[in-house]
PDB file of the backbone (N, CA, C, O) and the ligand in Angstrom, with CONECT records:
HET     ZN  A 101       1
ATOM      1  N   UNK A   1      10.980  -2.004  13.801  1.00  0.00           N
ATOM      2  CA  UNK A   1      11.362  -1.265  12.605  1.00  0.00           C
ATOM      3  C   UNK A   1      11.098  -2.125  11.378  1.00  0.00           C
ATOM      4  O   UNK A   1      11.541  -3.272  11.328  1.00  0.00           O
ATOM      5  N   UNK A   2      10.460  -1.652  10.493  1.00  0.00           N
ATOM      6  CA  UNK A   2      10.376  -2.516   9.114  1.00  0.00           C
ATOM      7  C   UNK A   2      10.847  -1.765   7.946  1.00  0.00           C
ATOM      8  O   UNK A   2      10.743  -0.584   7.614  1.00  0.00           O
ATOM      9  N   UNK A   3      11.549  -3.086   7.273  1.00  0.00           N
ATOM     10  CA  UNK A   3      12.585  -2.649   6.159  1.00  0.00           C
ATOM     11  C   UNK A   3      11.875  -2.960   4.850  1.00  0.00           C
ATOM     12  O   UNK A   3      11.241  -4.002   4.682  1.00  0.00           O
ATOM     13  N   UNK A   4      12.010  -2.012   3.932  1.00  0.00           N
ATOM     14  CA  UNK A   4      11.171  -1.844   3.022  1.00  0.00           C
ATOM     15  C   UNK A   4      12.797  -1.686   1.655  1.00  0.00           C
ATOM     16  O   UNK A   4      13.680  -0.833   1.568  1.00  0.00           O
ATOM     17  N   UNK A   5      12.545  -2.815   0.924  1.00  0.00           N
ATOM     18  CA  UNK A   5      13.228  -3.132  -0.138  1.00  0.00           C
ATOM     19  C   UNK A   5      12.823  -2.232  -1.159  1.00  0.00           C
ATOM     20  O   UNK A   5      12.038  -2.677  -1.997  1.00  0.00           O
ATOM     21  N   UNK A   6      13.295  -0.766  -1.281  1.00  0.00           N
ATOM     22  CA  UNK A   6      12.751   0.013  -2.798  1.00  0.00           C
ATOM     23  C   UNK A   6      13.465  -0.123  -3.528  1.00  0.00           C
ATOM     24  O   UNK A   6      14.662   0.160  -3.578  1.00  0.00           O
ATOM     25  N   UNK A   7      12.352  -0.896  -4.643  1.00  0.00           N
ATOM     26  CA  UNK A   7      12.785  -0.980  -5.789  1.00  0.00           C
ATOM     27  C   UNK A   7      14.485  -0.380  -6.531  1.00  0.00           C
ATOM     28  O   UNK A   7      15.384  -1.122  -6.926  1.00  0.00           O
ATOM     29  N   UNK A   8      14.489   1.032  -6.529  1.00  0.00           N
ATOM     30  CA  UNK A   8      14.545   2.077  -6.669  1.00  0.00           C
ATOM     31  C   UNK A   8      16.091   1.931  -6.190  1.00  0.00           C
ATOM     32  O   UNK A   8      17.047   1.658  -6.916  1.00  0.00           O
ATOM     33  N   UNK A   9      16.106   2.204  -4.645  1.00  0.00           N
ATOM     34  CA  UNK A   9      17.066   2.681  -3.705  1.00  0.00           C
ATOM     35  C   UNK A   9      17.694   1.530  -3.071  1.00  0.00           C
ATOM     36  O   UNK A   9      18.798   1.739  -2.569  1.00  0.00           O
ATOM     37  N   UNK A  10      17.167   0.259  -2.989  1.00  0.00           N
ATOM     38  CA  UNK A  10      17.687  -0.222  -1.843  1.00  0.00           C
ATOM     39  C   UNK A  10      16.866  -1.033  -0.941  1.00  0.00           C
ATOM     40  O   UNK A  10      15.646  -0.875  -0.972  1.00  0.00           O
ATOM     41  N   UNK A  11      17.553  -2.146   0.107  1.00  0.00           N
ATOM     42  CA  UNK A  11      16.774  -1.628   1.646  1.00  0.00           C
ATOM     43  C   UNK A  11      16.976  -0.513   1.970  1.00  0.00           C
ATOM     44  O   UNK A  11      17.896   0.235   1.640  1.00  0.00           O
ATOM     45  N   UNK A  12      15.751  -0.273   2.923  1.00  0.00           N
ATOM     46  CA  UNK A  12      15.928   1.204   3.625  1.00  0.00           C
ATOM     47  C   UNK A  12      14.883   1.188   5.117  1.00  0.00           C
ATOM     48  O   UNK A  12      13.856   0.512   5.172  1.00  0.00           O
ATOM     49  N   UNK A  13      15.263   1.857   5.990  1.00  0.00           N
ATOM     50  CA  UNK A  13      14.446   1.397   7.179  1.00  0.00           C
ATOM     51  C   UNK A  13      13.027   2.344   7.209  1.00  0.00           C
ATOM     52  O   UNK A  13      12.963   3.250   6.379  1.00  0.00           O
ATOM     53  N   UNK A  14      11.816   2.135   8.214  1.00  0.00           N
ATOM     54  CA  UNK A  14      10.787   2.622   7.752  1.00  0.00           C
ATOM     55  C   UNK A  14      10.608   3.968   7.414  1.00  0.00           C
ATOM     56  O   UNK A  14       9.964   4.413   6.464  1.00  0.00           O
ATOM     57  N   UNK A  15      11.428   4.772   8.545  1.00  0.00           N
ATOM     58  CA  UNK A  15      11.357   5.921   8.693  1.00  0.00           C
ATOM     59  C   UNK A  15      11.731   6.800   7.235  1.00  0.00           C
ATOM     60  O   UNK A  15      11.269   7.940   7.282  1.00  0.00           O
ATOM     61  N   UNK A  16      12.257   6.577   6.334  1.00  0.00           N
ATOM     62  CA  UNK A  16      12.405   7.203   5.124  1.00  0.00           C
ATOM     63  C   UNK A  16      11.044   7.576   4.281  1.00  0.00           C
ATOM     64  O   UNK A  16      10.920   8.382   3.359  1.00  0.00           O
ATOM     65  N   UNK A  17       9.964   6.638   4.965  1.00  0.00           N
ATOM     66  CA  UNK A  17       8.879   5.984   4.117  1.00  0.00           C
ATOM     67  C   UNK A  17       7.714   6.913   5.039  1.00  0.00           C
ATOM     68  O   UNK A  17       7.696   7.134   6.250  1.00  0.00           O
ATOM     69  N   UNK A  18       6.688   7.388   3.864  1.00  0.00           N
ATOM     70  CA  UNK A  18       5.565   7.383   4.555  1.00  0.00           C
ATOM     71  C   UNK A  18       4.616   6.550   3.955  1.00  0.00           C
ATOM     72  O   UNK A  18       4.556   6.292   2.752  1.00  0.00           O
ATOM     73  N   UNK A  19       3.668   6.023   5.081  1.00  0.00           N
ATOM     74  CA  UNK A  19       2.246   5.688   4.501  1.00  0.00           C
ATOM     75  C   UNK A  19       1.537   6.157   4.151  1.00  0.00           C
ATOM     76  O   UNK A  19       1.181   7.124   4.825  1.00  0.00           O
ATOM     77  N   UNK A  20       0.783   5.881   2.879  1.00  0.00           N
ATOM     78  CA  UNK A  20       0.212   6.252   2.487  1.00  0.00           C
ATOM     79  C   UNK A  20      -1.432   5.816   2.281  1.00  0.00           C
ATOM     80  O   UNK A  20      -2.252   6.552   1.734  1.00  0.00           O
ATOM     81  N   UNK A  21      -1.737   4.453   2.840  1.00  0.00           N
ATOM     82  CA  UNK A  21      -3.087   3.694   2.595  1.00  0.00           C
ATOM     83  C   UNK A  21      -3.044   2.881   1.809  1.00  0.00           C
ATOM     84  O   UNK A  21      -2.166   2.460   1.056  1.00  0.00           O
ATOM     85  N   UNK A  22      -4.521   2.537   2.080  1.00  0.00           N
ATOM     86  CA  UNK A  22      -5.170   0.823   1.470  1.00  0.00           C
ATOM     87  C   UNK A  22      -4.607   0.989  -0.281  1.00  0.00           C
ATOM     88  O   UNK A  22      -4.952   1.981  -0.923  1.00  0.00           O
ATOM     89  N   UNK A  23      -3.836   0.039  -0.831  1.00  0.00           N
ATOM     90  CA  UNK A  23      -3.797   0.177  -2.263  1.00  0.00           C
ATOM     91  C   UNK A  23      -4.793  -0.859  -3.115  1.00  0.00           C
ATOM     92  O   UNK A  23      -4.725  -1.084  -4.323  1.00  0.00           O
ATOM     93  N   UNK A  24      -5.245  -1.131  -2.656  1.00  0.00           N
ATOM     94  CA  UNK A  24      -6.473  -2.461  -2.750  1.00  0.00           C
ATOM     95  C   UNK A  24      -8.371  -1.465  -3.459  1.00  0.00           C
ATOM     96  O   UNK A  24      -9.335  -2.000  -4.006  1.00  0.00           O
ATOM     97  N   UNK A  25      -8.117   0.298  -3.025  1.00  0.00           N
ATOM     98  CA  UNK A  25      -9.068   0.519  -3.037  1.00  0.00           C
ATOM     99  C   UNK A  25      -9.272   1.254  -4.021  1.00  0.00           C
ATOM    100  O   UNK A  25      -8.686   2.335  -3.965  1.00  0.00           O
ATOM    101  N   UNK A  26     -10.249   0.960  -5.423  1.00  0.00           N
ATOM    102  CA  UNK A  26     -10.508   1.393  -6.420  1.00  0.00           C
ATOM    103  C   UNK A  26     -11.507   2.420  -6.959  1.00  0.00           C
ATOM    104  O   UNK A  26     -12.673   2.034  -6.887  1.00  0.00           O
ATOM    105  N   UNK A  27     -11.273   3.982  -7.628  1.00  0.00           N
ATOM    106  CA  UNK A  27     -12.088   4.802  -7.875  1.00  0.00           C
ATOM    107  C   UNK A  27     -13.050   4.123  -8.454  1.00  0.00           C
ATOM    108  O   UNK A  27     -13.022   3.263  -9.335  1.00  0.00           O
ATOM    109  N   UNK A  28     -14.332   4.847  -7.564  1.00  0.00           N
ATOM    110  CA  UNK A  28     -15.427   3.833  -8.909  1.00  0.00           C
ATOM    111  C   UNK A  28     -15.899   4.835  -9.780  1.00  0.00           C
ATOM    112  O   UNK A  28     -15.968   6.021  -9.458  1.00  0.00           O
ATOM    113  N   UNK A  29     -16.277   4.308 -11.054  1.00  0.00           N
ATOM    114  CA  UNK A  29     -16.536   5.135 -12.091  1.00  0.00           C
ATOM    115  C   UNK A  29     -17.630   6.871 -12.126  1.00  0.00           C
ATOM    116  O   UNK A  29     -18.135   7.287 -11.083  1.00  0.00           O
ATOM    117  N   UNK A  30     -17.761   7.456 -13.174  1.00  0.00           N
ATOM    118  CA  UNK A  30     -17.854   8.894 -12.516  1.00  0.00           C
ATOM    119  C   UNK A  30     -19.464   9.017 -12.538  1.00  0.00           C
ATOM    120  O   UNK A  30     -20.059   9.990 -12.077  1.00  0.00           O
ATOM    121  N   UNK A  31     -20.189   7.724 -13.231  1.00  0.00           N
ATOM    122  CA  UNK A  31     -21.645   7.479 -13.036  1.00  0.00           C
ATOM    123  C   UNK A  31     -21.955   6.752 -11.393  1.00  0.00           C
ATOM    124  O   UNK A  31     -23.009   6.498 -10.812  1.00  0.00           O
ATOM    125  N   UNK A  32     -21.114   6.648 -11.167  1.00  0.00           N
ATOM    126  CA  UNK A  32     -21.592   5.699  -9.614  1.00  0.00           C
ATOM    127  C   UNK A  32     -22.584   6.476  -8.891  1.00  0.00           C
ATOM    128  O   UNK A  32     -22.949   7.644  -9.031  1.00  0.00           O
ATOM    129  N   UNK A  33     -23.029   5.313  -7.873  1.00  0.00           N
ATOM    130  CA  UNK A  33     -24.119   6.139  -7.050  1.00  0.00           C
ATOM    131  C   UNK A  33     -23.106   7.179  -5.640  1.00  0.00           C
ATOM    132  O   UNK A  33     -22.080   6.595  -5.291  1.00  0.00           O
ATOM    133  N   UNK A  34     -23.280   8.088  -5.166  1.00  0.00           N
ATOM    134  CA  UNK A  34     -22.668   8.711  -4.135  1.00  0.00           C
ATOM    135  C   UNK A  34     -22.738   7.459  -2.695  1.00  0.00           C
ATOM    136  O   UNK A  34     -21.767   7.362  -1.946  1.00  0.00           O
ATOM    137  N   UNK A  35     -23.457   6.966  -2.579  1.00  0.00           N
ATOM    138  CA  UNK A  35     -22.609   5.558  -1.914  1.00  0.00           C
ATOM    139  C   UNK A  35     -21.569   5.052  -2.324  1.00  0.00           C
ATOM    140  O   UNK A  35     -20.808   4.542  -1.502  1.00  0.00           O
ATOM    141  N   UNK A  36     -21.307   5.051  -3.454  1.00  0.00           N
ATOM    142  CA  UNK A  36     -20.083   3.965  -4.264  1.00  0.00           C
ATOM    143  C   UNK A  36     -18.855   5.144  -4.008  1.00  0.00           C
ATOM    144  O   UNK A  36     -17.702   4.725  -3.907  1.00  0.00           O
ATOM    145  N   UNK A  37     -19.089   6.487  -3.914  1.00  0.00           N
ATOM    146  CA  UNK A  37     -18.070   7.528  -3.568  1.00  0.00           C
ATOM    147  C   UNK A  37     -17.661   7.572  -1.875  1.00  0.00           C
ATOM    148  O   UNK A  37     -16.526   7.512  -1.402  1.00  0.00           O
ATOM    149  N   UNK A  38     -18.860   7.685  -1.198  1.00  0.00           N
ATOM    150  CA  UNK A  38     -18.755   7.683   0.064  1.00  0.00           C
ATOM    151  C   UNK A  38     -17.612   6.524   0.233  1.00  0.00           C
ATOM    152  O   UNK A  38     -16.410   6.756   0.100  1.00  0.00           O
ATOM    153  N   UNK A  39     -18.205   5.148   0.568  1.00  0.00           N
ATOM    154  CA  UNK A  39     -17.278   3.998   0.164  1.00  0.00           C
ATOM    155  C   UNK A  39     -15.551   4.631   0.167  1.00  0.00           C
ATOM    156  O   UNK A  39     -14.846   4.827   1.157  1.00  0.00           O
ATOM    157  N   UNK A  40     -15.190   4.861  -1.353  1.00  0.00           N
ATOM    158  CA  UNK A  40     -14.310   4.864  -1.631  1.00  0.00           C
ATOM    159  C   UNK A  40     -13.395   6.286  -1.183  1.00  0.00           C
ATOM    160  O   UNK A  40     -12.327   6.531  -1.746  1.00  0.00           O
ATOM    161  N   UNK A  41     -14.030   7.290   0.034  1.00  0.00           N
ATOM    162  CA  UNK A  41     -13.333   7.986   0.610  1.00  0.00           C
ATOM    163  C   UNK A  41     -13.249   7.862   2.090  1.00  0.00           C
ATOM    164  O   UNK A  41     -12.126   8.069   2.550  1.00  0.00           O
ATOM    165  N   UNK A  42     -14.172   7.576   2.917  1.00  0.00           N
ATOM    166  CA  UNK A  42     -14.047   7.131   3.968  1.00  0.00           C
ATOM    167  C   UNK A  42     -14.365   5.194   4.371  1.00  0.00           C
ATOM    168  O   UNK A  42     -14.172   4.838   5.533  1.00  0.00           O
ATOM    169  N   UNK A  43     -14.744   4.339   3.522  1.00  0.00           N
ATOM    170  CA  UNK A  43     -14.712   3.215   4.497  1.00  0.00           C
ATOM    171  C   UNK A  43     -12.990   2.366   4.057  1.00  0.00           C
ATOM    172  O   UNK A  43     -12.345   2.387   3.008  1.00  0.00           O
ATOM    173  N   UNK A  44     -12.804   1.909   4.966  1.00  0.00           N
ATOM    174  CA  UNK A  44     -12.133   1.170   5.129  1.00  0.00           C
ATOM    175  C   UNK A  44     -11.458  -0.315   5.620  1.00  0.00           C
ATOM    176  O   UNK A  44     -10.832  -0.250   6.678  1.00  0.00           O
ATOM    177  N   UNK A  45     -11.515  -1.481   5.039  1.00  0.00           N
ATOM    178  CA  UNK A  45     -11.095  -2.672   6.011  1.00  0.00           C
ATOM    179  C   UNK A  45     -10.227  -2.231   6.747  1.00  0.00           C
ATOM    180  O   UNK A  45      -9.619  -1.161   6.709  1.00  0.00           O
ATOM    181  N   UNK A  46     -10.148  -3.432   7.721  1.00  0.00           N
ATOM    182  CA  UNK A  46      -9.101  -3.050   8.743  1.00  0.00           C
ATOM    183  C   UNK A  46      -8.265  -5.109   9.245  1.00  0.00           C
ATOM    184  O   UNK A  46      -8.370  -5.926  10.159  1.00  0.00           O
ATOM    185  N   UNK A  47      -7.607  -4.985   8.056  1.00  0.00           N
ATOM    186  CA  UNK A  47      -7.517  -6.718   7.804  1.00  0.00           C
ATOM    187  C   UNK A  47      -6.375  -7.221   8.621  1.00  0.00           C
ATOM    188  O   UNK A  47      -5.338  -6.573   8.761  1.00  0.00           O
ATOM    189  N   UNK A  48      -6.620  -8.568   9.241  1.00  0.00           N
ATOM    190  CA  UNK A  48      -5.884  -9.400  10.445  1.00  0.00           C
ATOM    191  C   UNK A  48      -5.130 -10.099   9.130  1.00  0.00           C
ATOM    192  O   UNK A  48      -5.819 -10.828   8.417  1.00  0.00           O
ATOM    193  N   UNK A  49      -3.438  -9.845   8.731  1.00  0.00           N
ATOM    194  CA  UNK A  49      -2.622 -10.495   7.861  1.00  0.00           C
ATOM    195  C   UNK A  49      -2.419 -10.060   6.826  1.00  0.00           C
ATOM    196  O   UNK A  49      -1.705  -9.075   7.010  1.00  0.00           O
ATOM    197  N   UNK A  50      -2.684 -10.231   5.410  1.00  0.00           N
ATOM    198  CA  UNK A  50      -1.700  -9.973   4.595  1.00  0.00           C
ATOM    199  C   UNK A  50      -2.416  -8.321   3.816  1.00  0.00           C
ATOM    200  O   UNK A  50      -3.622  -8.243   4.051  1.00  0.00           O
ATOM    201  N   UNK A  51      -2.171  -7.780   3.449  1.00  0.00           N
ATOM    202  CA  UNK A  51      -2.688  -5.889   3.115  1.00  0.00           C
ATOM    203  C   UNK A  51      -1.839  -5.565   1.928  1.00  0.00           C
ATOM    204  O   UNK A  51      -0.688  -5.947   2.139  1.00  0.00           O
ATOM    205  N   UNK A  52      -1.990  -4.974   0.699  1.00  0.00           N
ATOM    206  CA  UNK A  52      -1.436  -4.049  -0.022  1.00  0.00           C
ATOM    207  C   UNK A  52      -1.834  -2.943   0.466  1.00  0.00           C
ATOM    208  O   UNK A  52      -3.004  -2.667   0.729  1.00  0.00           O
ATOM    209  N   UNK A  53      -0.426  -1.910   0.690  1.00  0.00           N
ATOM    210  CA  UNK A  53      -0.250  -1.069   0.804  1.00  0.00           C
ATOM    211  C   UNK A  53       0.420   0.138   0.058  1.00  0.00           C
ATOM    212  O   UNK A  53       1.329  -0.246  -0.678  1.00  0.00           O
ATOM    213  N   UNK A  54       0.201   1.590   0.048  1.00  0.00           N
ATOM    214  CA  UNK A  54       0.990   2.641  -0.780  1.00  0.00           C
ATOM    215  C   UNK A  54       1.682   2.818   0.236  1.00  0.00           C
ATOM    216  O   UNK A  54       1.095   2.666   1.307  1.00  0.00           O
ATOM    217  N   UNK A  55       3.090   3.180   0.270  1.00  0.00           N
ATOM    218  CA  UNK A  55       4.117   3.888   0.475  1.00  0.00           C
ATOM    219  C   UNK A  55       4.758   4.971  -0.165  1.00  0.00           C
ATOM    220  O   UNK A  55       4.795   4.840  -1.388  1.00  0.00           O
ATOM    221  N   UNK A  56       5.279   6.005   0.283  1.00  0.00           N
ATOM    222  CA  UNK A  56       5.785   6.979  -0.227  1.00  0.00           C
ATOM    223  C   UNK A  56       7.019   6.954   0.123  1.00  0.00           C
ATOM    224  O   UNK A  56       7.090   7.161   1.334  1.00  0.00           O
ATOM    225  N   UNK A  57       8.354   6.752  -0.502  1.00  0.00           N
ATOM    226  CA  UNK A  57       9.676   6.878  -0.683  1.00  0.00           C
ATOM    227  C   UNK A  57       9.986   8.293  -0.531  1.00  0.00           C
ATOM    228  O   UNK A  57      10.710   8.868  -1.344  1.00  0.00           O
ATOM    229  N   UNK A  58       9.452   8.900   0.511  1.00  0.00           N
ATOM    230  CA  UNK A  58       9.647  10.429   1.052  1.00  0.00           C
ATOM    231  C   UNK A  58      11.137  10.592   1.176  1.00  0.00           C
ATOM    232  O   UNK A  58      11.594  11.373   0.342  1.00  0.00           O
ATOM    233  N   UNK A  59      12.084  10.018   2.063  1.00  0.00           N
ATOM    234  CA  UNK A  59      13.606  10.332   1.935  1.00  0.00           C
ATOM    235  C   UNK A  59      14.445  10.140   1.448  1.00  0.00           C
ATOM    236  O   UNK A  59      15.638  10.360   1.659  1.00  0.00           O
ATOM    237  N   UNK A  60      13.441   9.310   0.095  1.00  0.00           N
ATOM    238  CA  UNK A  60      14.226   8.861  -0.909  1.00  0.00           C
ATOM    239  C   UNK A  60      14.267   8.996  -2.220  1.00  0.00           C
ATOM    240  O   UNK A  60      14.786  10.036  -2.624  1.00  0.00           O
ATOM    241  N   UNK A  61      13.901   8.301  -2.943  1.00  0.00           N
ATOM    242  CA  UNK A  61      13.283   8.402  -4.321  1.00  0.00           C
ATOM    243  C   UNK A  61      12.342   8.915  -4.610  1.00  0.00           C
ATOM    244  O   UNK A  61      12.031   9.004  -5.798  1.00  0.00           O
ATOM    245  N   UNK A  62      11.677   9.358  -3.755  1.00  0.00           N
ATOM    246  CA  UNK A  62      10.103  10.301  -3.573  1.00  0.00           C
ATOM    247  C   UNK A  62       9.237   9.206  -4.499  1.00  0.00           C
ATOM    248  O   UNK A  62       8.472   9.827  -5.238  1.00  0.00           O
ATOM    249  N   UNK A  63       9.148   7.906  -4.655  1.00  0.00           N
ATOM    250  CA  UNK A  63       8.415   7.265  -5.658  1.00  0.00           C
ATOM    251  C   UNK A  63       7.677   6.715  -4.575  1.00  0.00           C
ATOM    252  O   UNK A  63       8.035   6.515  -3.415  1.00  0.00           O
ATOM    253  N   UNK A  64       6.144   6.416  -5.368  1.00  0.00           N
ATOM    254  CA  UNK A  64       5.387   5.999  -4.915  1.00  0.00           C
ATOM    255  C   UNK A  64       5.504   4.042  -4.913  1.00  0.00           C
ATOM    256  O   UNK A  64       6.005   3.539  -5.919  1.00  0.00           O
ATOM    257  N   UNK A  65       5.057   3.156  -3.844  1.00  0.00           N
ATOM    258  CA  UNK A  65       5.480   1.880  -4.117  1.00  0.00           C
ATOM    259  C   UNK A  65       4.018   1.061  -3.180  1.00  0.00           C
ATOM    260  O   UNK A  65       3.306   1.508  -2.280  1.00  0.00           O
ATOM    261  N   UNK A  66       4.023  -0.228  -3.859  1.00  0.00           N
ATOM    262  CA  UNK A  66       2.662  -0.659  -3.834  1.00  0.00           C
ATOM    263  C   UNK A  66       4.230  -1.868  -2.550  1.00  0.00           C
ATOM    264  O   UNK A  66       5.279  -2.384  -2.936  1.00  0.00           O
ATOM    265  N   UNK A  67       3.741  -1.849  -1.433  1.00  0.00           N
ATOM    266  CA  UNK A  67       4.199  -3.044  -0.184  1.00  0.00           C
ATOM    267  C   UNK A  67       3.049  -4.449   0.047  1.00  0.00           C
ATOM    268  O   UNK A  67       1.818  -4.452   0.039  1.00  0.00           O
ATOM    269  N   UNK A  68       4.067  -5.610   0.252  1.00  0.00           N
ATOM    270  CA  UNK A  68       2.606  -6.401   0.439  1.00  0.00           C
ATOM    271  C   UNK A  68       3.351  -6.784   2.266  1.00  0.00           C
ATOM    272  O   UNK A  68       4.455  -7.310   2.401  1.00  0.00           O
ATOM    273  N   UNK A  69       2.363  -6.336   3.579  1.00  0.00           N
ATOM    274  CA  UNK A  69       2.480  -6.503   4.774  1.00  0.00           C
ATOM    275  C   UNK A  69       1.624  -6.702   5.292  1.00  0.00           C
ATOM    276  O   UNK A  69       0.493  -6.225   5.197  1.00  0.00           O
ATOM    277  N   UNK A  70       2.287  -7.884   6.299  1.00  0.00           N
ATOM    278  CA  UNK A  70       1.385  -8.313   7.069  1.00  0.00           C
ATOM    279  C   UNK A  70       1.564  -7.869   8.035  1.00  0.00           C
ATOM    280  O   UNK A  70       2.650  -7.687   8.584  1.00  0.00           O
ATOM    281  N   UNK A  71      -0.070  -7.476   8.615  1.00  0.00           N
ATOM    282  CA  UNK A  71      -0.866  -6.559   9.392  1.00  0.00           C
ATOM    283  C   UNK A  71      -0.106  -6.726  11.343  1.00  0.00           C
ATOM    284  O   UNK A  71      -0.176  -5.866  12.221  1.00  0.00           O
ATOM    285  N   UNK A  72       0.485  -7.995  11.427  1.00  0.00           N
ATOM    286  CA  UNK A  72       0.598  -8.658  12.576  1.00  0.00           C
ATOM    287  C   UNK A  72       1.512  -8.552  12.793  1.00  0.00           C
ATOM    288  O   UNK A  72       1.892  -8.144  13.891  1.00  0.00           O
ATOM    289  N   UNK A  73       2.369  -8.912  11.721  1.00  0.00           N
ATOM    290  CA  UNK A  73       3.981  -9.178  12.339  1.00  0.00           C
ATOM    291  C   UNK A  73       4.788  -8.001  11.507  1.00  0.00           C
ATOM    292  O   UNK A  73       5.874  -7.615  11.940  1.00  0.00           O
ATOM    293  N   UNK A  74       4.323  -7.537  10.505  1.00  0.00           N
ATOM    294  CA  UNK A  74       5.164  -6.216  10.052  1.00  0.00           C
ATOM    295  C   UNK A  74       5.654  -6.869   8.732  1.00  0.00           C
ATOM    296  O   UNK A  74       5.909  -6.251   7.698  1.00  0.00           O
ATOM    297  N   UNK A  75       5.772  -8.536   8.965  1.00  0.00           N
ATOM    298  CA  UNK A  75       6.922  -8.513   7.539  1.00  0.00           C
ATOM    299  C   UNK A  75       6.177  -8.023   6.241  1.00  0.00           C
ATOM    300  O   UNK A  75       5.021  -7.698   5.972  1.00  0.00           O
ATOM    301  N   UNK A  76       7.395  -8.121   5.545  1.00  0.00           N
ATOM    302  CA  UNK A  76       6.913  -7.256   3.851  1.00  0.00           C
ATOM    303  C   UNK A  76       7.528  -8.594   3.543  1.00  0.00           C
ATOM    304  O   UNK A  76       8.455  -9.205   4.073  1.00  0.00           O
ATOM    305  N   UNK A  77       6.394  -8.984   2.092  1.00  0.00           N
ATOM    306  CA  UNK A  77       6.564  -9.893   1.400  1.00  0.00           C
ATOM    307  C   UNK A  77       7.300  -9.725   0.369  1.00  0.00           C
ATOM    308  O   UNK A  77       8.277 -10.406   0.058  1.00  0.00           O
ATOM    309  N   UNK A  78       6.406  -7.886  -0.770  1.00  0.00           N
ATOM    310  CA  UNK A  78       6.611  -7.680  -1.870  1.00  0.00           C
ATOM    311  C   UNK A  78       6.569  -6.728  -2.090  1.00  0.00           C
ATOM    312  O   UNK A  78       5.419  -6.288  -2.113  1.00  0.00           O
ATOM    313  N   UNK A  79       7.639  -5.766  -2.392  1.00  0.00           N
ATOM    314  CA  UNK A  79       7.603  -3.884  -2.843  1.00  0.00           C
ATOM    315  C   UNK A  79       7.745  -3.985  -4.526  1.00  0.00           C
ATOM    316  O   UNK A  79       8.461  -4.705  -5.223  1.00  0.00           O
ATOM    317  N   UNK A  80       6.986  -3.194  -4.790  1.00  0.00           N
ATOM    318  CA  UNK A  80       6.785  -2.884  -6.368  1.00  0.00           C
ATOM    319  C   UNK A  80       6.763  -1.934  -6.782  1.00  0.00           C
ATOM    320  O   UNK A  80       6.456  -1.196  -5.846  1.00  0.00           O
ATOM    321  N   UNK A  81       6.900  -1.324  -7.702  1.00  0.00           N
ATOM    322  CA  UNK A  81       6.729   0.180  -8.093  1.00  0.00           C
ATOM    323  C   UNK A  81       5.356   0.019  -8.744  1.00  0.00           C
ATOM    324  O   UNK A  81       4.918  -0.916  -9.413  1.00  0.00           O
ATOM    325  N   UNK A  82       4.540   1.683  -8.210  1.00  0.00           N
ATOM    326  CA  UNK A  82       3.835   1.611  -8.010  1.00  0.00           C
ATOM    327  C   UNK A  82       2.579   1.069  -8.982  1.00  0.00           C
ATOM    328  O   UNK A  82       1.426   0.905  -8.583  1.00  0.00           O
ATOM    329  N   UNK A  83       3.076   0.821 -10.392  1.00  0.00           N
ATOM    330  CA  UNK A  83       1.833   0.259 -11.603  1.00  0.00           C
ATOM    331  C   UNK A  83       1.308  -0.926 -12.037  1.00  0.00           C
ATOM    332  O   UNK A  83       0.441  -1.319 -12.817  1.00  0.00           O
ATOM    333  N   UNK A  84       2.690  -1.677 -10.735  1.00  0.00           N
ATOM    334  CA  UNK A  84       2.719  -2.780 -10.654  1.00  0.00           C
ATOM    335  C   UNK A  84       1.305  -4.017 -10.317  1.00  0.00           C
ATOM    336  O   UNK A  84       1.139  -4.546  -9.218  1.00  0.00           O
ATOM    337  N   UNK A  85       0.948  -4.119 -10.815  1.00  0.00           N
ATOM    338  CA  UNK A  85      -0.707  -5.193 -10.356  1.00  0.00           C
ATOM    339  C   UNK A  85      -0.128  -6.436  -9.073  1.00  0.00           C
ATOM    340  O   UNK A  85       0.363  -7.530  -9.353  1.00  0.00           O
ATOM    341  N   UNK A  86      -0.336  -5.935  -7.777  1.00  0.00           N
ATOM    342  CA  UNK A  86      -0.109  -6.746  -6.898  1.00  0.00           C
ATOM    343  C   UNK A  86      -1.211  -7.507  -6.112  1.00  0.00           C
ATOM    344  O   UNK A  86      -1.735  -6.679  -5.366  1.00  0.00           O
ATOM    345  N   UNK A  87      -1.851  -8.851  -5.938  1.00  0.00           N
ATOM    346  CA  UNK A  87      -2.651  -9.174  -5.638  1.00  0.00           C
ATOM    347  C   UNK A  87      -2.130  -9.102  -4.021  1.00  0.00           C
ATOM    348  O   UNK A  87      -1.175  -8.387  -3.719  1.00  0.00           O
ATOM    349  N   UNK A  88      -2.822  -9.881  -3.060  1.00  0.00           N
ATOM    350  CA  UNK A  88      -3.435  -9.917  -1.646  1.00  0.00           C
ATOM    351  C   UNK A  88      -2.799 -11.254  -1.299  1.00  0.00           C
ATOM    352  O   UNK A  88      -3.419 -12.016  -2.041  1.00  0.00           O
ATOM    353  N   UNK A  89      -1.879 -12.042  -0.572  1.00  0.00           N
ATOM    354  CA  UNK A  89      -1.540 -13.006  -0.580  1.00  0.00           C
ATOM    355  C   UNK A  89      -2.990 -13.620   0.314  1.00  0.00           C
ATOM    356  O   UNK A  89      -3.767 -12.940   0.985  1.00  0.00           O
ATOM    357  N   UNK A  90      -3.042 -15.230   0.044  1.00  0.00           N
ATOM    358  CA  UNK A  90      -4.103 -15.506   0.979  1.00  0.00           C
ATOM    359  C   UNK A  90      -3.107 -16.159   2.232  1.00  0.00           C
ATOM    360  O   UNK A  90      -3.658 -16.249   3.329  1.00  0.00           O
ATOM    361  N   UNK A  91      -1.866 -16.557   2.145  1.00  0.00           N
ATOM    362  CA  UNK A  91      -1.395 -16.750   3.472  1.00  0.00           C
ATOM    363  C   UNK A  91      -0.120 -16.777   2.780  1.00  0.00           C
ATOM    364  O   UNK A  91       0.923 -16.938   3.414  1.00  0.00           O
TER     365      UNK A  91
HETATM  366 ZN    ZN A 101      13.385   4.610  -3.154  1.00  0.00          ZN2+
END
């Protein structure tokens, strides 16, 4: 079970929460080539350790929140609301 500190609400256990995906992955502009779109709707890393992630505060605050977890062991480093500029820890 992983506990997710919202901002917002609290700890709260996962199940309140949905995932939502990579928060790491940026619209590219509206001149891009349709590769640079493709890209940014279907590819995806799939990273061994540390990940920003979206969460959705579904049973809760319904707010959206940027998580920093690692891929391995589950822990959460850092919950933010969501406008928050969260980098990628390197370890
Ligand atoms: Zn909340």
């Amino acid at each position: 079970m992983i506990r997710i500190d919202c901002p917002y609400c609290g700890p709260r256990d996962e199940v309140e929460f949905a995932y939502r995906g990579d928060a790491t992955v940026r619209r590219p502009s509206a001149d891009a080539p349709a590769d640079a779109f493709y890209d940014y709707v279907y590819t995806r890393r799939n990273p061994r350790g540390w990940h920003v992630e979206w969460w959705h505060h579904a049973a809760g605050c319904r707010q959206f929140l940027k998580v920093v977890r690692h891929t391995m062991t589950h822990e959460v480093r850092q919950v933010a609301p969501a406008t928050t500029v969260v980098d990628v820890p390197s370890e």
